[in-house]
C-alpha positions in Angstrom: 98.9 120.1 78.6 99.9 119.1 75.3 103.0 119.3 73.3 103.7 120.7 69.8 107.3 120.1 69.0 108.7 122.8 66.0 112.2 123.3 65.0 111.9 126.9 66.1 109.8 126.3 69.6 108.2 124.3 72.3 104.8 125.5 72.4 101.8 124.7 74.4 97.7 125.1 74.4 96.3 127.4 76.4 96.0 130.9 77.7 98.5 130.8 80.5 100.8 127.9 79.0 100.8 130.1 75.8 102.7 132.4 77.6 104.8 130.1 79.2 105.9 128.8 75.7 106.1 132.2 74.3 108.3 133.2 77.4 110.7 130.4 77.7 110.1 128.5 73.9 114.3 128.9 73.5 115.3 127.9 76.7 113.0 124.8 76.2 114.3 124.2 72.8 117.9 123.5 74.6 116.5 121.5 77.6 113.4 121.0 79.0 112.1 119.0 82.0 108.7 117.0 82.9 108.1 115.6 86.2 105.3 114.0 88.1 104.1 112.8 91.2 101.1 110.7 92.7 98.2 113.3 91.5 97.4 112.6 87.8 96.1 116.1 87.6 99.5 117.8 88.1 102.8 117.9 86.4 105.6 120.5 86.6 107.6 121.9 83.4 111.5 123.0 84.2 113.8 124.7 82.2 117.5 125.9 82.5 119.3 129.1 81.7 121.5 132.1 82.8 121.1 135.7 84.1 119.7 136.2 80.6 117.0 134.1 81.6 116.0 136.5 84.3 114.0 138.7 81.8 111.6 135.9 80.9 111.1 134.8 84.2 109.9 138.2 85.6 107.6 138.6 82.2 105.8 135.0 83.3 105.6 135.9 86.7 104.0 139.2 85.8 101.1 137.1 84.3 100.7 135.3 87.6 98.2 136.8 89.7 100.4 135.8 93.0 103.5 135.8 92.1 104.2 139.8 92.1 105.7 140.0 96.2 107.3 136.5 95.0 109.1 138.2 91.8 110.3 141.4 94.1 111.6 139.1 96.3 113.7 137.1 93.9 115.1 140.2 92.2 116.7 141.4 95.2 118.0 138.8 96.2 119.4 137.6 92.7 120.6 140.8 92.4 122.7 140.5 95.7 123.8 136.9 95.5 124.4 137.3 91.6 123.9 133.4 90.7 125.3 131.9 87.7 123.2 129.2 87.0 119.3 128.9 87.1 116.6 126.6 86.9 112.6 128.0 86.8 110.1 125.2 87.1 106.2 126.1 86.7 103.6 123.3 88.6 100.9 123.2 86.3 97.0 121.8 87.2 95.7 121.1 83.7 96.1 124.8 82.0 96.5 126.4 85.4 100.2 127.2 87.0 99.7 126.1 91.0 103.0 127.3 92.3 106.7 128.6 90.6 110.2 127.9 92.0 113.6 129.6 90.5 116.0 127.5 92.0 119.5 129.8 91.8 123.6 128.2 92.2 125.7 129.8 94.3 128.9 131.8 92.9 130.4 130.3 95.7 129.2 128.4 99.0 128.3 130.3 101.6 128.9 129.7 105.5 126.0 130.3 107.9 126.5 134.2 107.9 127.0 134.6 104.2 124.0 132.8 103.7 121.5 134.5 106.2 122.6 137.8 104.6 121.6 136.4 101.3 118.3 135.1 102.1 117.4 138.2 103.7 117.3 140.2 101.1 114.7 138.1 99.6 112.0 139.3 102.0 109.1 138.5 102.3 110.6 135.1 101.7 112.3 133.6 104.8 114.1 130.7 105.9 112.5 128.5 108.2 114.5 125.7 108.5 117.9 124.5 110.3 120.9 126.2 110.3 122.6 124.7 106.7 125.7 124.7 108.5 125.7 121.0 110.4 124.3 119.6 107.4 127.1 121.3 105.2 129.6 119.9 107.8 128.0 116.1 107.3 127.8 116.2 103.4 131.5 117.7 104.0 131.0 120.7 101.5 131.5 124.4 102.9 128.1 125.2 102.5 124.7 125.0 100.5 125.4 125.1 96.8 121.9 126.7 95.9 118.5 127.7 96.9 114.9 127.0 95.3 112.5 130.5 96.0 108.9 129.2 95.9 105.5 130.4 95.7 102.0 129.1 95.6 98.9 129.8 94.2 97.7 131.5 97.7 101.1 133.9 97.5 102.8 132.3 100.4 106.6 131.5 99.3 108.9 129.2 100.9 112.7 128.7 100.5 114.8 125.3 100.6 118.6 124.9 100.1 120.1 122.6 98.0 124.1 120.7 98.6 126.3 119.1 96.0 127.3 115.7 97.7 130.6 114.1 96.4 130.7 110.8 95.9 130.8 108.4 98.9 132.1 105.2 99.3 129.8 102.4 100.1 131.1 101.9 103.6 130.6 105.8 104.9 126.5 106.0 103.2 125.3 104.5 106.4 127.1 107.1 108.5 126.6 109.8 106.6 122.8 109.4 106.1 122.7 108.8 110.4 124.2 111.9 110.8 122.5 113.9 108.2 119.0 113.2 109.5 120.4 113.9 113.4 121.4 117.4 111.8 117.8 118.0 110.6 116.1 117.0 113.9 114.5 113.9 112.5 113.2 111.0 114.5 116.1 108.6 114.6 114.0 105.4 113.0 114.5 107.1 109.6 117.7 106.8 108.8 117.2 102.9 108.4 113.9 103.6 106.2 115.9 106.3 104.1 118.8 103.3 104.0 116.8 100.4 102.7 115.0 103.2 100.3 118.0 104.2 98.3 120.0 100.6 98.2 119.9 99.2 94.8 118.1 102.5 93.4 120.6 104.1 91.4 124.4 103.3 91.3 125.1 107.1 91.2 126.9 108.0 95.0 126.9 111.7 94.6 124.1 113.8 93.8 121.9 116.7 95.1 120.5 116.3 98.8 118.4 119.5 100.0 116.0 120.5 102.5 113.0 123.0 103.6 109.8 123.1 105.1 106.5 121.4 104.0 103.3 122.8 103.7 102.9 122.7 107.7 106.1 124.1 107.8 108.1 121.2 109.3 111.5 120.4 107.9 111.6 117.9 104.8 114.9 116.0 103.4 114.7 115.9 99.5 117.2 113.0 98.0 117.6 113.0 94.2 118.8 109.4 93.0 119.3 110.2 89.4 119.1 107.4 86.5 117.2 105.2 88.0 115.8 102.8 85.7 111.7 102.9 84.9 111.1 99.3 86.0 113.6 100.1 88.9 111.8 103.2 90.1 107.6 101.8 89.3 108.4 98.8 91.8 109.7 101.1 94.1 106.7 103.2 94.3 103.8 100.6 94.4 105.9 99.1 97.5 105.5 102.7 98.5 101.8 102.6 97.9 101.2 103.8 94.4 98.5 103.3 92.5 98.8 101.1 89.5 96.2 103.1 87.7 98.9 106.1 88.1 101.9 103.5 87.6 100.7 102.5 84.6 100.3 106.2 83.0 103.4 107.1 84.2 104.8 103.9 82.9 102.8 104.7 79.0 104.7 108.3 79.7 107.8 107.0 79.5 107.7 104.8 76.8 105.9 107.5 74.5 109.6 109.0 75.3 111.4 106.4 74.5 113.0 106.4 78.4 114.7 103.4 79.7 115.3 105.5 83.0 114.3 108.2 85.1 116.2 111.6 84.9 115.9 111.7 88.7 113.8 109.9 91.2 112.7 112.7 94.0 112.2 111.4 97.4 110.9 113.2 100.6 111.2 112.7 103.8 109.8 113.8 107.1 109.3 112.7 111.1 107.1 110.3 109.8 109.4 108.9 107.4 108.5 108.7 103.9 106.6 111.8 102.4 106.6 111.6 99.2 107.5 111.5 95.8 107.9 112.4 91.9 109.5 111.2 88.8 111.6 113.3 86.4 112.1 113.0 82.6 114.2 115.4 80.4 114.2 116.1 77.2 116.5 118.2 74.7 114.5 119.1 71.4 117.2 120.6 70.1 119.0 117.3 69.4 115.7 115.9 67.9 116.5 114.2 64.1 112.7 114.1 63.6 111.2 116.8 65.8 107.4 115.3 65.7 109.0 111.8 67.5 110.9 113.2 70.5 113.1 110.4 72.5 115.1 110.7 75.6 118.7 109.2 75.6 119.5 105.6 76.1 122.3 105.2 76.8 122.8 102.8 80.6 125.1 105.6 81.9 123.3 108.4 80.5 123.4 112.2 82.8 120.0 114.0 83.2 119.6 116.4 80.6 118.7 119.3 82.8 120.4 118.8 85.7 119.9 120.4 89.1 121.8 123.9 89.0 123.5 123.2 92.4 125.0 119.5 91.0 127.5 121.3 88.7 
């Protein structure tokens, strides 16, 4: 997919991603989000609004030929929970979407009944995972701050909730990370492996932790390290088995953006430990002096640009 930065858009080649641009050009044009993982053919595109936003989404998802249950499902159930912050993110193979996620904030966050009447109005999607409210108890936050409502190219949709973690002192991570992967049933050799993972990855202590089912429908921890420096994060993923054909285009991607350091650093895990990953970069075009030479910020203590819905 390629990129043709205007003052007045964010546009891309391409039947489908024509309509993506066409669809969400303005929202792009404030913040706008790329991310990868181990696949070279894949990438995702991400961007950020309000309820306003809401009208664009449903026009893209009406030019998806399996989103249409998906989109039903989302309406009711924003029109229920009444968020006030969204993110929509498109996974793209070449010119072809594979799979779309609105990933909606909370107003407020919700106990265990609050949020099983919310996510039952957005049938046919369900939640199959644990009950949020041990892990809200561990993170010590009343409940889930958000929710990501996906679907894939075969129409099956899948939900995963999203918490707001404070910042924790060095001395209670060990604890807290125990105790969080006892609350999601996991295998109890992965708190180590999540442990030595994380140290010396990002100096950020807060964050966005979430969790959902896989594609075989068992229960995945997501941890978002964000600002991790590019050097930081490449070394971290060939230990983890990348490839350095893929390391090194990732690598050329950043540098084409002028990125010292990741936006986020996306982590999975599962009962087998690690499960996965992808990077994040984030752009805002709208700050661009010279719109044909986009550049990320520098800055060493620089925020992601688009930042998860449910960290705010």
């Amino acid at each position: 997919m390629s990129w043709r930065h205007t003052m007045d858009d964010v546009a891309f080649t391409g039947p489908t991603s024509g309509r993506f641009a066409l669809a969400f050009g303005r929202a792009a044009w404030r913040g706008v989000e790329y991310s990868v993982d181990d696949d070279p053919r894949r990438h995702t595109i991400t961007v950020a609004g309000n309820a306003e936003i809401m009208d664009a989404v449903r026009g893209f998802a009406g030019s998806l030929p399996f989103a249409a249950d998906w989109m039903w499902a989302v309406d009711r159930f924003v029109d229920h929970v009444q968020p006030n912050a969204f993110l929509f993110r498109v996974d793209w193979q070449g010119e072809h979407p594979l799979a779309a996620t609105l990933y909606c904030r909370f107003r407020i966050e919700p106990a265990s009944r609050a949020f099983e009447e919310a996510i039952r109005t957005a049938y046919p999607i369900r939640w199959t995972g644990p009950d949020p409210a041990p892990v809200a108890a561990v993170l010590r936050v009343a409940g889930p701050r958000g929710v990501g409502l996906r679907v894939v190219a075969t129409g099956a949709c899948t939900a995963a909730v999203y918490f707001r973690v404070p910042e924790i002192h060095p001395s209670q991570a060990a604890p807290m990370v125990t105790a969080l992967v006892g609350a999601l049933g996991l295998p109890c050799h992965v708190p180590l492996l999540i442990e030595e993972d994380i140290r010396g990855l990002s100096s950020a202590s807060g964050g966005v932790v979430g969790f959902g089912p896989d594609g075989e429908g068992e229960v995945t921890l997501k941890l978002n390290p964000p600002n991790v420096p590019i050097a930081r994060a490449l070394a971290f993923l060939a230990a983890k088995g990348a490839s350095a054909t893929r390391l090194d285009a990732i690598r050329n991607l950043a540098v084409s953006l002028h990125a010292t350091s990741f936006s986020y650093l996306g982590m999975r895990y599962g009962a087998n430990g690690f499960a996965g990953w992808r990077v994040y970069l984030s752009l805002e075009p709208f700050r661009l002096s010279v719109p044909m030479a986009p550049r990320l910020t520098l800055e060493r203590r620089a925020l992601p640009t688009l930042r998860l819905p449910h960290e705010d």
